[in-house]
Every structure is written in structure tokens, then in C-alpha cells.
C-alpha positions in Angstrom: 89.8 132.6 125.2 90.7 136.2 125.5 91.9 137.7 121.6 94.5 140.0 122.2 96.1 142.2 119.4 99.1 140.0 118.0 102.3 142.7 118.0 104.1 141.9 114.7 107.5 143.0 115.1 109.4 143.9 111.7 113.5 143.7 111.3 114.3 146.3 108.0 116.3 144.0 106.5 119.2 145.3 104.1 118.3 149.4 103.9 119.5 149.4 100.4 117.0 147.2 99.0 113.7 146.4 98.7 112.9 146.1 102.3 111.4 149.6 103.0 109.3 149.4 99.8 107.4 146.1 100.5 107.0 147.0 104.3 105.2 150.5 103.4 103.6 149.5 100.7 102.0 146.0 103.0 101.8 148.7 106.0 100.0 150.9 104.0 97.0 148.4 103.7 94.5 149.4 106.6 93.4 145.7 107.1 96.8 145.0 108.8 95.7 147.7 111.3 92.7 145.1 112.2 95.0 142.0 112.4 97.7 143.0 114.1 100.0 145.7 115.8 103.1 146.7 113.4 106.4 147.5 115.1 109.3 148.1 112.4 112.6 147.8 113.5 114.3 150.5 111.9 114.9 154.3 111.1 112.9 157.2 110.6 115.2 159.0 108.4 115.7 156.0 105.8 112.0 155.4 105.7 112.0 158.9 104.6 115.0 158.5 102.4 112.5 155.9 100.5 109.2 157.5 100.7 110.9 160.2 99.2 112.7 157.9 96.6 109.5 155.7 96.0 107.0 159.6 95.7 104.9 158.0 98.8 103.1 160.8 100.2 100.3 159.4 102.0 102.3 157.2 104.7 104.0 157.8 107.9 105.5 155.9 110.8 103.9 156.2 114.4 107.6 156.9 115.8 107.8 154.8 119.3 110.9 154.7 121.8 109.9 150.9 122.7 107.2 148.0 121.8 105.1 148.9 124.8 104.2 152.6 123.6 103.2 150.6 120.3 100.1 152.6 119.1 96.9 150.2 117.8 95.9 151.7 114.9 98.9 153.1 113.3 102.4 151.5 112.0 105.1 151.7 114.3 108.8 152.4 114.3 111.3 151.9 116.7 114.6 154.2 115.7 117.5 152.0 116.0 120.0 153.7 113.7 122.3 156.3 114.1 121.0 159.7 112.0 124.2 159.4 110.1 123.6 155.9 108.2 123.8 156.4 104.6 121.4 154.8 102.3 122.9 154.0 98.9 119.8 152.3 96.9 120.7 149.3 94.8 124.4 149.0 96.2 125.1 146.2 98.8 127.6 147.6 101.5 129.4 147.0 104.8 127.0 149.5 106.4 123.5 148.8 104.8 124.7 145.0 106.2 125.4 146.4 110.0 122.0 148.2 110.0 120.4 145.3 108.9 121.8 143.3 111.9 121.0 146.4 114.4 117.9 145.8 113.2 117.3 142.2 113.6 119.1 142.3 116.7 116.7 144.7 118.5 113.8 142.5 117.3 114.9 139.6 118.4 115.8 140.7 121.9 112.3 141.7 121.9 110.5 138.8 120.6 112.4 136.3 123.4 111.4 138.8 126.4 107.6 138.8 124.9 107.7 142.4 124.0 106.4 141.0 120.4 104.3 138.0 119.6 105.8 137.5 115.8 108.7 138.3 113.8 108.7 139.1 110.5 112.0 140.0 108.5 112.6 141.7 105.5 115.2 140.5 103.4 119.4 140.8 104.3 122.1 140.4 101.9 124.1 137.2 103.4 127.2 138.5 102.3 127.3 142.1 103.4 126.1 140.9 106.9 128.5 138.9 108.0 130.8 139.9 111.1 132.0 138.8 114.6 128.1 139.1 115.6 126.8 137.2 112.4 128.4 134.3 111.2 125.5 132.2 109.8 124.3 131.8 106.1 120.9 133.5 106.7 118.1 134.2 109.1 117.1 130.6 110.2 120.6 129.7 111.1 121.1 132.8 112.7 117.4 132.7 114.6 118.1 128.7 115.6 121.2 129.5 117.0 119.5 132.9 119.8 116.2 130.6 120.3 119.4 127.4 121.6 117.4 125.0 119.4 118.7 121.8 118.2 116.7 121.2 114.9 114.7 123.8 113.0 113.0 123.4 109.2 113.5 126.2 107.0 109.4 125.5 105.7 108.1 127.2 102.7 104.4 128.1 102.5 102.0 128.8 99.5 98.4 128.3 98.1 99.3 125.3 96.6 101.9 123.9 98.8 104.0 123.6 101.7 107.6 122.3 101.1 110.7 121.9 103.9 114.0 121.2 103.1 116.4 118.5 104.7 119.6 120.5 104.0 119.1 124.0 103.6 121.7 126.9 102.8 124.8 124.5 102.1 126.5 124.0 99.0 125.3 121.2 96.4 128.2 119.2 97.2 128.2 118.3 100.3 124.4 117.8 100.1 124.9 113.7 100.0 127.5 113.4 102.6 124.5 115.4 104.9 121.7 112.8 104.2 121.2 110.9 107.1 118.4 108.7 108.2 118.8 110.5 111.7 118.6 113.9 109.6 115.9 113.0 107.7 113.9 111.5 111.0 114.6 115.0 112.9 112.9 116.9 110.0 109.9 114.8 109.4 109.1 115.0 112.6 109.5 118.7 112.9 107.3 119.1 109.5 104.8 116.8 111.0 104.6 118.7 114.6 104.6 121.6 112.8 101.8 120.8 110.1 99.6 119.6 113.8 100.5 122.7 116.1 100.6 126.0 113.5 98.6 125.0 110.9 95.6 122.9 112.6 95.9 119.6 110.7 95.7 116.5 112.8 96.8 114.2 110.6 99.4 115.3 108.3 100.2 113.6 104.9 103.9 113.9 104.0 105.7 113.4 100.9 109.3 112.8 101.1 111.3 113.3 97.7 114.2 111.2 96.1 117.9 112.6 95.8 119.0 111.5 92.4 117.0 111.5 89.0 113.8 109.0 89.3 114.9 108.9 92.9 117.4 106.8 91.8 115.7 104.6 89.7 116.3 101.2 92.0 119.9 102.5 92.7 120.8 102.2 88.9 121.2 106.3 89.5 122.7 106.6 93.1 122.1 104.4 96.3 120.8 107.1 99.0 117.0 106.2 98.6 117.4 102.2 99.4 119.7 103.0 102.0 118.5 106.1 103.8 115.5 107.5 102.3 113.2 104.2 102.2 114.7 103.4 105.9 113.6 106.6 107.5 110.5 106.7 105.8 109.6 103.4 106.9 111.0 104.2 110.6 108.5 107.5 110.6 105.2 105.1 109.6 106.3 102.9 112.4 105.8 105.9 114.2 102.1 106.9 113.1 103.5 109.6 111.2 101.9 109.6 107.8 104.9 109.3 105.0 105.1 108.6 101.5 108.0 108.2 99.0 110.7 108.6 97.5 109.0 110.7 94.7 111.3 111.5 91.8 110.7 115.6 91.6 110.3 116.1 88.1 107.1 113.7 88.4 106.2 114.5 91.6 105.8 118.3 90.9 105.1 117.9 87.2 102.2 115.3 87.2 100.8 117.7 90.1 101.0 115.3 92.6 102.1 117.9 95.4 99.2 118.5 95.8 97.4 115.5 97.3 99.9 116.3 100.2 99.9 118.7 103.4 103.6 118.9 103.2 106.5 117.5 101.3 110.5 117.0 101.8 112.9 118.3 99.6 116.4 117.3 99.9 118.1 120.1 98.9 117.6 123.9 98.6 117.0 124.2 94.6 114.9 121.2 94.3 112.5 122.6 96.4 112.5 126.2 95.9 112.5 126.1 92.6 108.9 124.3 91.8 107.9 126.7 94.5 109.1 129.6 93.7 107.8 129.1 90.2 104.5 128.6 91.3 104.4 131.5 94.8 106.9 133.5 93.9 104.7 136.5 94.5 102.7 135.2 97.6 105.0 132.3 99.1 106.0 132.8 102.6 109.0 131.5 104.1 108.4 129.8 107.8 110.7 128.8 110.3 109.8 126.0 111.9 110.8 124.0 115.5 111.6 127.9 116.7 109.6 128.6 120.2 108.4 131.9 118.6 106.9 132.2 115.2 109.2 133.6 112.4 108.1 134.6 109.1 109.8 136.1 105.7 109.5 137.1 102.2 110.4 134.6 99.5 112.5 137.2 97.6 115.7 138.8 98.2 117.1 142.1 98.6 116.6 142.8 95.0 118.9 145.7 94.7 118.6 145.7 91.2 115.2 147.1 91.2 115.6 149.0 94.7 114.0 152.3 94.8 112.2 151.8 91.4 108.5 151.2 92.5 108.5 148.0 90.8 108.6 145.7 93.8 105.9 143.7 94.5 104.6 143.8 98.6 102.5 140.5 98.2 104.7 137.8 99.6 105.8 140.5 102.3 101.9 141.2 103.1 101.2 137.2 103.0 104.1 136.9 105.8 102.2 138.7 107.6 99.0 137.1 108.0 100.6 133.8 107.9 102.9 134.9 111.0 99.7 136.2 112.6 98.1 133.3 111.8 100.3 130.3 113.1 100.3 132.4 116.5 96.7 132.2 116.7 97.0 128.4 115.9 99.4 128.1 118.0 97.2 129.5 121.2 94.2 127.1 120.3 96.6 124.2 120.2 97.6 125.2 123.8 94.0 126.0 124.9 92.6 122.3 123.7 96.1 120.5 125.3 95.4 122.1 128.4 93.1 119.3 130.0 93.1 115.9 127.4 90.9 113.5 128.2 92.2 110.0 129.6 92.6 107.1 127.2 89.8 104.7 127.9 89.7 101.4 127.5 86.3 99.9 126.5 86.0 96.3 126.6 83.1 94.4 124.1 81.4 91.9 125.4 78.8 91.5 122.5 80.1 88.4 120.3 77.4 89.6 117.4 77.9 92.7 115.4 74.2 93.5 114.9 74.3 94.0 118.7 76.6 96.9 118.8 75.7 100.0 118.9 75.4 101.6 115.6 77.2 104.8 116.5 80.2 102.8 117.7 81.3 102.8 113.8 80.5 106.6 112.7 83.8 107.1 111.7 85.8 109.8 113.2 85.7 113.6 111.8 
């Protein structure tokens, strides 16, 4: 199989926060250069604003009027601001919010019509970017909605684990009214697809976590695991699909028990994201999953408190990167080995002795 370069399209994010920093700083890198093509989404004259802010001297962008000019070796930019946008570090306002939907925008257009292979975006400030265009609570609703999928798993991905979430950006109350067995069902099987298709493991061990303390302690603390949790669970093992649970989280994640797992299922946003971000906060990666193009992000925010300080940290940004780069590649191999499957054979034993049998028949399978 052919390796072509992967381009890695970049959306700015919010252009009064960290964004620029952690993009220069991971662009700056030269191993990028030999895993993929960078092409920021962006504007020449705020990535000067912050070089200038930040005292980066050595770094430029290749300036590029479309993905196809993209230049190998060097990190791209694709201008798609008007000169006059005003930065304003540290502040979030109505037009550091428009330029980060231009932005996104632009890259999107060009991931759907294959002018990128990856998208990678830097953080946005939810509120800010709202408007008649952008009416969503973040990036994966927003990047669900232009790709027309049904289902998508906002998937969080670090060294030591990889954690999706059954309700994602919604408020805490209306979390149990959300908990279905058909919702839970539709994300297991996305994690579990997902964990087989980008990440190469063929066959994936799932945890799936309670919703009340000690997962509701045999509904003395709440009824949704004996009557949704435990059902889907056991509907998902009926379906071959390896799933265990309901774990309590404070156990689960304190004993260290995520770890015996390839991924796990939180209910909710915090009960998740906390334990991870706790443990990757500087080299997690957030994934969207069940998208037909592969979508990676930071963990962190805008951070406009520390925005044009030098203080932010380019890790997580960086990791998105590779991992974005990565899941493509796994994604290719997966299509490459479905191409031609073997049929399902049926082999029919006469021998009534075991000893007769050959003894390769029981090497078990790798």
C-alpha cells in the first residue's frame, strides 16, 4: 500500500487564546514535518500578532492560497481573515468567536471534499461562538451535525486510558432522563467499532460505569443500573461485544482498575473527564468518534487567562496530532485487510478420538 503524506488540516480556534501558541510551538517541532503536512486555518497577521506577543523569532508560516499548493516540509497557512480582525489576548469577544468559526468553517469544507485527510482544532470559546451558523455546545455537535451522522462518541484518549461518554455537553440534570438502554447500546457499539477500526484492537474489552454512588448499591442509591445499565450491558454480550459492569467510579478509577480495559463508559461529562484529566491533562487527546473523517483536539480550553504569557503547554495539542495521524493510517490498513475476507468455512470432524486430531487444530488463536 502506497504511504502518502497525511495533510493535517488545523482550525485556529478562539484567536484570543491559547490557540496560536500551542499550534507554533507543536509546529515548530521538525518531526511533524516527517509525519504529516500542516495546513492552519487561519491568519498571517494574528500569527504575527502572537509571535510577536509570545518573542518567537525562529518560526514562520508557509502562506498558501489553498490545501493543494500545501508545501511538504514547511507549516502551512491558509489566510481566511480579514486584515482588520483585532486580536485582544486573554478577552473572549463576539469577533475572536466569528474568526474562530471562519476558521473551522474553511476546514471543514475542505476535509469533506478530501482536500485534507485530518482535522485537528484548536480550542473555541462555546459562548462567544454562537450565532445563526453555530448553534451547538462545541465542536462534536457541531462536526456530527456537517458530516449528517446519527450517533457520534465524544472519546477521550491517553497513555493510560481511553474513556467515551454516554451524554456529553448537557447539563447534570437532565443527565438521567437521557439514559437509555437504546442510548447506551448506540455508544457501546460506536466505542467498540471504534476501538476495532482506528485503533487496531480486535477484540475490545469495555467497561461501562454506574450512574449513582456504588453504582447504586443494588438500587438502595438510584434504580438506572438494574433497569438500564445491566440490560444493555447484557444486550451488548449477546452481541459478542465484550462488556463489563456497572463499575462504581470512585473504585473503578481509584483501585486502578481502568486499566485492565481498552475502553470504558462514563455516563456523564465530569465523571469521566475528571479522572482523565487528572491523570492526561497535559497529553490527553480528545477524539471524535462514528465521524467518516478523523477529528482530533486538545483537552484544554481556550485558557484566556494565561493567553499570550508563554506558559501554555503544546503537549496535548502535539499528541492530537500524531494521534489524528495515526487513526488515519489505521484506518487505511483496516480498509486494505476488509478488502477481500476470506469465506467462513465450515469443517466437519469426523475423528470420534481426540488424540487423532491434529495437534495444530488447538494452537489457540493470536
Amino acid at each position: 500500500m502506497e504511504k502518502k503524506m497525511i495533510i493535517a488540516g488545523i482550525s485556529h480556534g478562539d484567536i484570543n487564546g491559547i490557540g496560536y501558541e500551542v499550534i507554533i510551538k507543536a509546529l515548530s517541532d521538525p518531526v511533524i514535518n516527517d509525519i504529516c503536512i500542516p495546513v492552519v486555518y487561519g491568519s498571517p497577521k494574528v500569527a504575527a500578532y502572537h509571535r510577536k506577543a509570545l518573542n518567537i523569532n525562529n518560526f514562520s508560516f508557509n502562506n498558501i492560497r489553498s490545501a493543494e499548493e500545501a508545501h511538504s516540509k514547511k507549516a502551512n497557512m491558509i489566510n481566511c481573515l480579514d486584515d482588520n480582525t483585532r486580536v485582544e489576548l486573554g478577552k473572549s469577544t463576539p469577533q475572536g468567536g466569528e474568526a474562530a468559526l471562519i476558521s473551522l468553517e474553511k476546514a471543514v469544507e475542505d476535509l469533506i471534499s478530501g482536500k485534507i485527510n485530518v482535522l485537528i482544532t484548536a480550542p473555541i470559546d462555546k459562548h462567544n461562538v454562537q450565532s445563526e451558523n453555530f448553534h451547538f455546545n462545541g465542536h462534536t455537535e457541531y462536526l456530527k451535525s456537517k458530516a449528517g451522522t446519527k450517533e457520534v462518541l465524544m472519546f477521550m484518549i491517553g497513555e493510560s486510558m481511553r474513556i467515551g461518554f454516554a451524554t456529553g455537553h448537557v447539563p447534570l440534570s437532565k443527565v438521567p432522563e437521557l439514559i437509555t438502554v437504546e442510548l447506551l447500546m448506540q455508544k457501546i457499539r460506536l466505542m467498540n467499532h471504534s476501538l476495532i477500526l482506528d485503533f487496531g484492537i480486535r477484540k475490545p474489552r469495555i467497561a461501562v460505569l454506574g450512574l449513582n454512588p456504588h453504582a447504586g448499591d443494588n438500587s438502595l442509591l438510584g434504580t438506572e443500573e438494574s433497569e438500564i445499565i445491566i440490560p444493555a450491558i447484557q444486550q451488548a454480550q449477546e452481541e459478542g461485544i465484550l462488556t463489563f459492569g456497572p463499575f462504581p467510579a470512585d473504585g473503578f478509577f481509584g483501585a486502578g482498575s481502568f486499566t485492565k480495559f481498552d475502553g470504558i463508559l462514563s455516563m456523564y461529562h465530569d465523571q469521566g473527564l475528571s479522572p482523565f484529566k487528572a491523570l492526561s491533562f497535559d497529553s490527553g487527546v480528545n477524539f471524535t468518534a462514528g465521524l467518516p473523517f478523523v477529528r482530533t483536539s486538545p483537552v484544554h480550553g481556550t485558557a484566556f487567562a494565561i493567553a499570550g504569557k508563554g506558559e501554555a503547554s503544546e503537549n496535548s495539542f502535539r499528541q492530537a496530532i500524531y494521534l489524528a495521524c495515526d487513526i488515519f493510517r489505521n484506518r487505511q490498513i483496516y480498509a486494505e485487510i476488509s478488502k477481500n475476507p476470506l469465506k467462513h468455512q465450515d469443517i466437519e470432524i469426523h475423528s470420534d478420538r481426540i488424540d487423532e486430531l491434529p495437534p495444530d487444530i488447538f494452537i489457540a488463536e493470536q
